[in-house]
C-alpha positions in Angstrom: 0.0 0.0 0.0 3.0 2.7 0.8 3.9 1.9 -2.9 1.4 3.0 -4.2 1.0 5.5 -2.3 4.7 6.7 -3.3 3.9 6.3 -6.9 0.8 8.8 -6.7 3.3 11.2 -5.0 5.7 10.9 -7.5 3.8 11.2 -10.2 2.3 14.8 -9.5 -1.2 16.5 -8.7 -2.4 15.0 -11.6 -2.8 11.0 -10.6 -4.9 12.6 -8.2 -8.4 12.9 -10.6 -6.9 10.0 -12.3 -7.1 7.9 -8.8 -10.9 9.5 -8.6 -11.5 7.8 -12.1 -9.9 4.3 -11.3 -12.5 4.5 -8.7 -15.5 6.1 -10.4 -14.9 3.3 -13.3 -14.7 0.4 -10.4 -17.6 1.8 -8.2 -19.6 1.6 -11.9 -18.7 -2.0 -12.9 -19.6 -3.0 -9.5 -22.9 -1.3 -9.2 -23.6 -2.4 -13.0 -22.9 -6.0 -12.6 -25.0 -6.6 -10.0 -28.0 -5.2 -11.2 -27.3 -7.2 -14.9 -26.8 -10.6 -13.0 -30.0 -9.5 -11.0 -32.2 -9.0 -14.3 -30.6 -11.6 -16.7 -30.8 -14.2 -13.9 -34.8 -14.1 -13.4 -36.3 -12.2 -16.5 -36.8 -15.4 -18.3 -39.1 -17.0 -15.2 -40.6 -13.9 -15.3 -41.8 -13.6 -18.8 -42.7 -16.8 -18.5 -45.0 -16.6 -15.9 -46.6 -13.3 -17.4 -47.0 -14.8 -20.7 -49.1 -17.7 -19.5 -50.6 -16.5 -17.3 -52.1 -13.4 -20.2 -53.8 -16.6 -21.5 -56.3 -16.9 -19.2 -55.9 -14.2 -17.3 -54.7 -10.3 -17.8 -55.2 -9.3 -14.0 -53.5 -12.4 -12.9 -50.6 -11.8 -15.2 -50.6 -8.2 -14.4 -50.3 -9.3 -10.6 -47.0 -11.8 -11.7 -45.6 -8.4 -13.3 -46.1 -6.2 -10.2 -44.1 -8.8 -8.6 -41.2 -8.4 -10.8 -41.4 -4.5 -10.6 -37.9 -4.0 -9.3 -36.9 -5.3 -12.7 -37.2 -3.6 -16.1 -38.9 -6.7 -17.6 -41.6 -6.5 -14.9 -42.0 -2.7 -15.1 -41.9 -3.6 -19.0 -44.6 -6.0 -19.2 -47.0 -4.3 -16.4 -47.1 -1.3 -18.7 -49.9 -2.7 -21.1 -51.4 -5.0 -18.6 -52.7 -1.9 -16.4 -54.9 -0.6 -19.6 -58.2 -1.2 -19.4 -60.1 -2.5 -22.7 -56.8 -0.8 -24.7 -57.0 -1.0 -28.1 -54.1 -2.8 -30.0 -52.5 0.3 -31.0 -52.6 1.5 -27.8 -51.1 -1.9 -26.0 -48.3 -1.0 -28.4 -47.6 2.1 -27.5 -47.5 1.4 -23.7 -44.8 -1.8 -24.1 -42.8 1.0 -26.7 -42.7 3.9 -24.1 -41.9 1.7 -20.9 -39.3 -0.5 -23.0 -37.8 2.9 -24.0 -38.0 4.3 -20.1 -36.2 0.7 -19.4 -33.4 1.4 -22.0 -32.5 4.8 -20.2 -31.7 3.8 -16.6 -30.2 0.7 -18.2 -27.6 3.0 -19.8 -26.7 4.6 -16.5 -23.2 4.9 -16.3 -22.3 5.0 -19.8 -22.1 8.7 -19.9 -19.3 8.5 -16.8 -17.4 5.7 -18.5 -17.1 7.5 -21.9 -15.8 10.8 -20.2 -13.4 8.5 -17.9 -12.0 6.9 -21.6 -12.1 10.7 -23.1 -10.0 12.4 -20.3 -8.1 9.7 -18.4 -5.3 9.4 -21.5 -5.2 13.6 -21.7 -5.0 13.8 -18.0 -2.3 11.2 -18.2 -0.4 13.2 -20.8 -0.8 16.3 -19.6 1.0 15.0 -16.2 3.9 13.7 -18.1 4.4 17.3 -20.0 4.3 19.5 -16.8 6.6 16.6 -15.1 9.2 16.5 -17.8 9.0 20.9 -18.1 10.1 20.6 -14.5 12.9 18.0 -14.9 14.1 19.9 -17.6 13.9 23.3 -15.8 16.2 21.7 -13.4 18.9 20.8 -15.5 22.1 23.1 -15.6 23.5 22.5 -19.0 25.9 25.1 -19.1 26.8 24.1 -15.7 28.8 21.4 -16.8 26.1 18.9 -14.9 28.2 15.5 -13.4 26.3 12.0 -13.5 24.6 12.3 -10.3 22.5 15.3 -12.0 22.1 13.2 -15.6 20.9 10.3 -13.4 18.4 12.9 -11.8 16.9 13.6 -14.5 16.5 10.3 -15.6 14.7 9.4 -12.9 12.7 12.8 -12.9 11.3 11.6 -16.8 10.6 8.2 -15.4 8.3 9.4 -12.8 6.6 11.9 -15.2 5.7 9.1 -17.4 3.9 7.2 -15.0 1.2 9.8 -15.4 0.4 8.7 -19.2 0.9 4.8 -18.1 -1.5 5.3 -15.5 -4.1 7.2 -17.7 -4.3 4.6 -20.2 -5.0 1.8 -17.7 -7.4 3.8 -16.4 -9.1 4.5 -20.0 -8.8 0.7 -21.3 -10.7 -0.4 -18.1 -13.7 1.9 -18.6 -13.5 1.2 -22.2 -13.8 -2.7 -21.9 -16.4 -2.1 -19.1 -18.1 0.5 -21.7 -18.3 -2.0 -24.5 -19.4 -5.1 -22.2 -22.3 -2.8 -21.0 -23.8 -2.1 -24.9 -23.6 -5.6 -25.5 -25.7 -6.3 -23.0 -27.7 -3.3 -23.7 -28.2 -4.5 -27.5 -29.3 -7.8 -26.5 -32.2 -6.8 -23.8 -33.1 -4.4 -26.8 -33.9 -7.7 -28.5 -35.2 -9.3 -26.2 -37.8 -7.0 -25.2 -39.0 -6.6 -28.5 -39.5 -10.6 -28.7 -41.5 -10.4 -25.5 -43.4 -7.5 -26.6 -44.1 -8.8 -29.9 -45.7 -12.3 -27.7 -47.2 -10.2 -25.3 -49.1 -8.3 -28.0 -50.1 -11.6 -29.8 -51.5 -12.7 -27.2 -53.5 -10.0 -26.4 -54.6 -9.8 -29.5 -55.8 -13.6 -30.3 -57.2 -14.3 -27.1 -58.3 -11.0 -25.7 -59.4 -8.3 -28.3 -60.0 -10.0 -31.6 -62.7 -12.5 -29.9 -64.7 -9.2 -28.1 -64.2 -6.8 -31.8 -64.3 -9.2 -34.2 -64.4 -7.9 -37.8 -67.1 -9.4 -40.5 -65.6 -10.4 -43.7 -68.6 -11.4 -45.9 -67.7 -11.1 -49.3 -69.6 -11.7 -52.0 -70.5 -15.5 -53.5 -73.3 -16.6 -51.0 -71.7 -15.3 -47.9 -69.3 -17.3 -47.2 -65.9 -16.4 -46.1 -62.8 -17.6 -48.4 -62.6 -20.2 -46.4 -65.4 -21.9 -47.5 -67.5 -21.4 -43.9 -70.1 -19.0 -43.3 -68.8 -16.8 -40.3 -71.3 -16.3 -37.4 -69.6 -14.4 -34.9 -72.1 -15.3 -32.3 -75.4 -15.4 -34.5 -77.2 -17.3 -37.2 -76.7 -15.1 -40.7 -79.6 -17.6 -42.3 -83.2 -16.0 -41.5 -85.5 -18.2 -40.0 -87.5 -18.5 -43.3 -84.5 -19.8 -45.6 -83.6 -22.5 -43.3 -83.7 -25.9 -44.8 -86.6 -27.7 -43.8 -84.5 -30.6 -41.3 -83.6 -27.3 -39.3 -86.6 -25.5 -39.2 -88.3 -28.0 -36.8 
């Protein structure tokens, strides 16, 4: 621990913000991993659940996605559920705003980690210029300078380059944290538009299409393409051109 202590000292004021970064960029992966391991470790029990359970039931599976609500995907797939009698259009639109509230906090942090990549290398040179301006400012050439001083300075541009090696560690680990995090983000964009796209299905096969149903009588007898008369509920024979076996 002293040695690294020493090596901030020598290297200047500036590893100072670039020991604040190292942090910053560990306190982010940290917080960041747990809260992917949470989601990708129970969203698929989840959408499970809330899919077959929409089925039968939308209250029931609006209840499982209450549960989940400390998770995107729950928050994702109450959205719709909550609606009352919504139209397909507007189920839609209710699973596209709440995925697109979801994909916001799950990019928190990315804005910290891309300045950390930005800055950490500058900050890194910027220590090794004003170190080796003092080393140099030290120096007697005309002074007819023995070893000792020659070694001095050395050692003085050694230490101002730690500032640069230091910066780019610093940048390369929020850069590889920065790129593991979009990954992630650019699957759970897929994936919430498969589960959205079920979700809505369903709805819309078991729940609306039965209760709106839209005639299609076209012309040749009234029967559908299919070769069936529809009756969505009713008889479209009058009573008085029934075949005879039905009229009794």
């Amino acid at each position: 621990m002293s040695q690294v202590f020493d090596l901030l000292v020598k290297g200047g004021p500036v590893m100072w913000p670039l020991l604040g970064m190292s942090i910053a960029t560990v306190a982010v992966t940290l917080e960041r991993a747990v809260f992917w391991v949470r989601l990708m470790a129970q969203e698929d029990r989840i959408v499970h659940d809330v899919l077959a359970a929409a089925k039968y039931s939308l209250e029931d599976a609006a209840i499982t996605a209450r549960e989940a609500q400390t998770l995107p995907i729950g928050r994702f797939l109450l959205a719709p559920l909550v609606l009352k009698q919504a139209t397909p259009e507007t189920f839609n639109l209710a699973l596209e705003t709440a995925a697109e509230r979801e994909f916001v906090k799950m990019r928190r942090g990315d804005k910290l980690l891309e300045t950390i990549v930005a800055v950490a290398p500058l900050l890194g040179l910027l220590g090794t210029v004003t170190g080796l301006i003092a080393t140099f400012n030290n120096l007697n050439i005309g002074g007819g300078g023995d070893t000792k001083a020659a070694t001095a300075a050395a050692a003085g541009i050694g230490e101002a380059l730690l500032t640069t090696a230091f910066g780019m560690i610093v940048a390369i680990m929020a850069l590889v944290v920065f790129r593991v995090l979009v990954v992630l983000q650019s699957q759970q964009i897929d994936y919430f538009t498969e589960v959205g796209s079920r979700l809505e299905l369903i709805y819309r096969q078991v729940w609306y299409e039965p209760l709106f149903p839209t005639p299609d009588l076209p012309s040749g007898g009234g029967r559908s393409p299919g070769g069936e008369r529809p009756t969505h509920g009713f008889d479209p024979l009058p009573y008085a051109d029934r075949p005879p076996s039905l009229v009794d």
